[in-house]
C-alpha positions in Angstrom: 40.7 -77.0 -21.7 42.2 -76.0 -18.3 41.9 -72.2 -17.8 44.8 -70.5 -15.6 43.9 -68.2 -12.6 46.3 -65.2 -12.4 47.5 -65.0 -9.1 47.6 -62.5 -6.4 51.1 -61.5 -7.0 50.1 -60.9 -10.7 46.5 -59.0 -9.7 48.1 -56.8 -7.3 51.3 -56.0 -9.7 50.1 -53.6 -12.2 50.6 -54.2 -16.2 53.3 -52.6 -17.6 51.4 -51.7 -20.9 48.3 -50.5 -18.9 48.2 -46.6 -19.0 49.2 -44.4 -16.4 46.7 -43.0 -13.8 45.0 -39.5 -15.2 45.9 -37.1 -12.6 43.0 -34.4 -11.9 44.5 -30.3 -12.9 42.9 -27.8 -11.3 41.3 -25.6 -13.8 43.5 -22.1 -14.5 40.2 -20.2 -13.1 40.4 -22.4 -10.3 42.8 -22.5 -7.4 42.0 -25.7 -5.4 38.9 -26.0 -4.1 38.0 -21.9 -4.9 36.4 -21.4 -8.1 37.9 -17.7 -8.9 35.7 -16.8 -12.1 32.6 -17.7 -10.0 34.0 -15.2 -7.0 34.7 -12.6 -8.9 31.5 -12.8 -10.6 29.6 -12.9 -7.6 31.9 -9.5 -6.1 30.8 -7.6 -9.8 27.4 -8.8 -9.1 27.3 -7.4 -5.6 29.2 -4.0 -6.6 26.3 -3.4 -9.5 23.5 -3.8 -7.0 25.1 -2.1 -4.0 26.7 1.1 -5.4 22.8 2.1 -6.8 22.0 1.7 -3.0 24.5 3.8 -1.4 23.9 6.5 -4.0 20.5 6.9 -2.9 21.3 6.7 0.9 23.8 9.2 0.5 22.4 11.4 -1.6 19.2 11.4 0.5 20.9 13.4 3.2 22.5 16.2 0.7 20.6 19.4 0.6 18.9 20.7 -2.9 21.4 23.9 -3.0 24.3 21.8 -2.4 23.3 18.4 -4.4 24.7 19.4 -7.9 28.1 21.5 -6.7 29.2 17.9 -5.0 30.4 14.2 -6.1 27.8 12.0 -6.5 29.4 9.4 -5.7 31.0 11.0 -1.9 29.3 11.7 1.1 28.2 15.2 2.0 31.0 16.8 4.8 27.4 18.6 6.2 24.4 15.4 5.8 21.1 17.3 7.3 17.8 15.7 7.3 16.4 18.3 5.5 14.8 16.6 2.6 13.7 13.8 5.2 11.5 16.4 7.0 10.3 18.1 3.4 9.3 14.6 2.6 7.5 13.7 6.0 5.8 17.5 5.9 4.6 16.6 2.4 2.0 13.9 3.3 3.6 11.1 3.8 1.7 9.6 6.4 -1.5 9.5 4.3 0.5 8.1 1.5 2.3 5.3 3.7 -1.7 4.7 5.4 -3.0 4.8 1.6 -0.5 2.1 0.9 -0.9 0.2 3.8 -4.6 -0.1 3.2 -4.4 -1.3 -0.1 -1.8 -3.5 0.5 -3.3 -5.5 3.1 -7.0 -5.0 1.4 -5.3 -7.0 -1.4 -3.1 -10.1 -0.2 -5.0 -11.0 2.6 -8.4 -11.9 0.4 -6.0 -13.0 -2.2 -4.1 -15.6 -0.3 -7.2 -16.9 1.3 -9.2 -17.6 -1.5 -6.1 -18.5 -3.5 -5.2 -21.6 -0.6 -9.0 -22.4 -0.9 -8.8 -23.1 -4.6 -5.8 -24.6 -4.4 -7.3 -27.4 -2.1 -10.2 -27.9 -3.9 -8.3 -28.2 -7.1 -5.7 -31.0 -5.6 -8.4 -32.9 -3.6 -11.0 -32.4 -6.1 -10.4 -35.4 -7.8 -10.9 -35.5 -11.3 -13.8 -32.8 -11.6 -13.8 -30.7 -15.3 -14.8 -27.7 -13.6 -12.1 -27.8 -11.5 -9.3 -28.6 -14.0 -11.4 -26.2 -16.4 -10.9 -23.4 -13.5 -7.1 -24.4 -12.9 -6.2 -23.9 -16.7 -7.9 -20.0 -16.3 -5.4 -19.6 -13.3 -2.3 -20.9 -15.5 -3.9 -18.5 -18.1 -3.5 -15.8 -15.9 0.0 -15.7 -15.4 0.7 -15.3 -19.4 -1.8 -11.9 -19.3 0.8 -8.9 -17.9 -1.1 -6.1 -15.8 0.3 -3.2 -19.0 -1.8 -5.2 -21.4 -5.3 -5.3 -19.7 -5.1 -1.9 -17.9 -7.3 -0.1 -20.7 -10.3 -2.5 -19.8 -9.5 -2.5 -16.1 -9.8 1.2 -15.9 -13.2 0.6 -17.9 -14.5 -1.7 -15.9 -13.5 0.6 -12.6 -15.2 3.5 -14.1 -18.5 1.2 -15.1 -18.1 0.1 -11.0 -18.1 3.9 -9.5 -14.6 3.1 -8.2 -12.8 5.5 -10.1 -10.6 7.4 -7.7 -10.8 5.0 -4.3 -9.1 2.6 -2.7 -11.1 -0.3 -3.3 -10.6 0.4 -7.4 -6.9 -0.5 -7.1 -7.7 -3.3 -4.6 -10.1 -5.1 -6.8 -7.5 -5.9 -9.6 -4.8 -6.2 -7.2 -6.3 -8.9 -5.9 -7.1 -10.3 -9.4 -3.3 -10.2 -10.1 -2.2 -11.8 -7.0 -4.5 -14.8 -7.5 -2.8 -17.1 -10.2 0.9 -16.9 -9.2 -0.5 -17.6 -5.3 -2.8 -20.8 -6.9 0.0 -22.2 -8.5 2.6 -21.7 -5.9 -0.1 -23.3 -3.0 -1.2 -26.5 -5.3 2.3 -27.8 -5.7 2.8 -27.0 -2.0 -0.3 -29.3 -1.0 0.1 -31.8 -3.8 3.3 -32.9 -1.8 1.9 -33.1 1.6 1.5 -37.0 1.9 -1.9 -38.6 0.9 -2.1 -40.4 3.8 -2.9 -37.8 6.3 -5.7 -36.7 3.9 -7.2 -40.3 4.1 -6.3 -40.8 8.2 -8.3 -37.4 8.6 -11.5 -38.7 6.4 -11.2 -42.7 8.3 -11.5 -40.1 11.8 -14.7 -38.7 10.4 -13.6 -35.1 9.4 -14.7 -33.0 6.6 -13.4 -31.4 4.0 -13.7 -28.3 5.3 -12.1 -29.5 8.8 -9.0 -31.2 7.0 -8.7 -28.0 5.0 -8.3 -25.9 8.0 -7.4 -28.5 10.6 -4.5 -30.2 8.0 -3.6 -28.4 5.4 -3.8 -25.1 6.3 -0.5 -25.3 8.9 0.9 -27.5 6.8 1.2 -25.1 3.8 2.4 -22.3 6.2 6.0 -21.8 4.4 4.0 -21.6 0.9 1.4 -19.3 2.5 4.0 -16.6 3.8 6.1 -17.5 0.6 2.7 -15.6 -1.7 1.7 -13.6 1.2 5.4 -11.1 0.9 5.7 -12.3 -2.7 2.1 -10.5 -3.5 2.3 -7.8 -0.9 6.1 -6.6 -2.4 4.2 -6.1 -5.5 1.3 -4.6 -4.5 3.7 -1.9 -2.4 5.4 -1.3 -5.5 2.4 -1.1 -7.9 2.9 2.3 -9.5 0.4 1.9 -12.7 -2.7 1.1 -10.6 -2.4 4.0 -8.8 -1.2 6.1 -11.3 -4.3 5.1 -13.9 -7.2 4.4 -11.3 -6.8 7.5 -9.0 -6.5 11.4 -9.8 -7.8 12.8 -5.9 -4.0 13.4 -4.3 -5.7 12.1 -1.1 -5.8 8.7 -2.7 -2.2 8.4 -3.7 -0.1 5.7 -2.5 3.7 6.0 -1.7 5.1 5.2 -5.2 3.2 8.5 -6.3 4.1 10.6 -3.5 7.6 11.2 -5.5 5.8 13.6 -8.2 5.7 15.7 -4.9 8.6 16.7 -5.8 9.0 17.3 -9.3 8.7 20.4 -10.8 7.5 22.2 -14.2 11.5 22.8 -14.2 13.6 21.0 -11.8 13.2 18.3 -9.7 14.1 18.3 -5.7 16.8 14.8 -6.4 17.6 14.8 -2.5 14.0 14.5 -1.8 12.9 12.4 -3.9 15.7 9.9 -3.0 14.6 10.3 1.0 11.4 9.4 -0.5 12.4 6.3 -2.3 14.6 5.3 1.1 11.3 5.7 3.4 9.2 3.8 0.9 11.9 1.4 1.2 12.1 0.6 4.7 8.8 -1.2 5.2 9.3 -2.9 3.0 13.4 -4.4 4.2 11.8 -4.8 7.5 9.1 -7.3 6.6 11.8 -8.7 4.2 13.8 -9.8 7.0 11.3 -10.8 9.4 9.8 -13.3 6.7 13.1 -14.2 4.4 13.4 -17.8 6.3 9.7 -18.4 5.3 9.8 -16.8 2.0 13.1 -19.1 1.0 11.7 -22.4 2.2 8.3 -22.2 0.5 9.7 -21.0 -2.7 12.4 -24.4 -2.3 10.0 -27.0 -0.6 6.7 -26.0 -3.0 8.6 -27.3 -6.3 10.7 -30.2 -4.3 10.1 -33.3 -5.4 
């Protein structure tokens, strides 16, 4: 039985019963290309966090005696620097050294011995110990700092640490560690095997590739943990508050109870507080945000 080929008159005509072409509507909360739900989502978004921000910048430069006879939400006519120099007369730059010690004190040990486990656990091979040590690390992240900080102040006071620095850089330190492990591990587990195995046919050594390889490979990862761990450990205010008691030893997030009172509380300072606090802080922000976004991206890429 013949079959008949249609021909290229009848394949380029289209059928008659075939049904027409669905043509693409723009949604209603779309207008072309713009997705206008998404935008104006994104403008509430910004409003919410920016209008808590210029509160506290403007109010910072009202004085006490004029703070509550103003709108909160307007500029002072007559800004002075008034509580800016109560709060820089009040200490400040033993709190901010305070902070600074115990900041540093506790990332910089952290990362290290955080990148070191992380290589050992990814080129360790198949060890129990170290899978055994990897789980505790994982383990760690489920255990929040408010539900261990009854023993921790035991085990400080047990230590003679109570009321120094190195008592709130201790568990700082223990804190930072399991986030920074599991960030660095997926970091290295994606750096290709085969420039493990060229550095070993070369003759290196573990330690050598460690340093030599994978240490400036995992550099986006490693500044990724290192602002990570030292935003938090800025911002730690239960440490302190629990582990200290000398006024000497306070960091910055306890240098507000400066200014609060048995009955009233000094607002404008303690918002030029918060803003000074602050600024470290947006500086090393900006100098590491390139780093901080492409080891957060390229450590979970697969």
């Amino acid at each position: 039985m013949a079959t008949t080929t249609p021909s290229a008159t009848e394949q380029a005509t289209p059928r008659r019963d075939a049904p027409p072409p669905r043509e693409h509507r723009p949604s209603r909360f779309s207008l072309g290309r713009y997705n206008l739900a998404g935008g104006l989502a994104g403008w509430v978004w910004v409003a919410i966090v920016l209008v808590p921000i210029y509160w506290i910048v403007i109010t910072s430069f009202k004085s006490q005696s004029t703070y509550f006879l103003t709108n909160p939400m307007l500029p002072s006519t007559e800004p002075t620097l008034e509580s800016y120099k109560l709060v820089i007369e009040s200490d400040f730059a033993r709190y901010f050294v305070n902070s600074l010690v115990v900041t540093v004190g506790a990332v910089a040990p952290a990362v290290l011995m955080s990148f070191m486990a992380s290589y050992a656990i990814v080129r360790g091979g198949n060890s129990v110990f170290l899978r055994l040590s990897n789980s505790l690390f994982l383990l760690g992240l489920a255990i929040p700092l408010q539900a261990v900080i009854i023993p921790v102040y035991l085990i400080i006071i047990r230590m003679r640490m109570y009321d120094s620095l190195g008592g709130m850089i201790l568990p700082s330190i223990a804190f930072a560690i399991p986030l920074s492990v599991l960030v660095l591990s997926n970091f290295i587990r994606d750096v290709p095997k085969e420039l493990f195995e060229s550095m070993r046919l070369d003759g290196a050594s573990e330690w050598t590739t460690m340093w030599r390889l994978a240490f400036p490979l995992t550099k986006p990862a490693l500044m990724t943990v290192t602002i990570y761990n030292a935003l938090l450990t800025w911002n730690n205010f239960l440490l302190p508050l629990i582990l200290t008691q000398d006024p000497s030893k306070r960091t910055l997030p306890l240098a507000v109870w400066s200014f609060q009172g048995q009955y009233g509380v000094n607002v404008p300072a303690v918002l030029a507080s918060v803003v000074l606090t602050t600024l470290p802080i947006v500086v090393f922000y900006a100098i590491g945000r390139r780093q901080l976004l492409a080891g957060l991206t390229a450590g979970f890429g697969k």
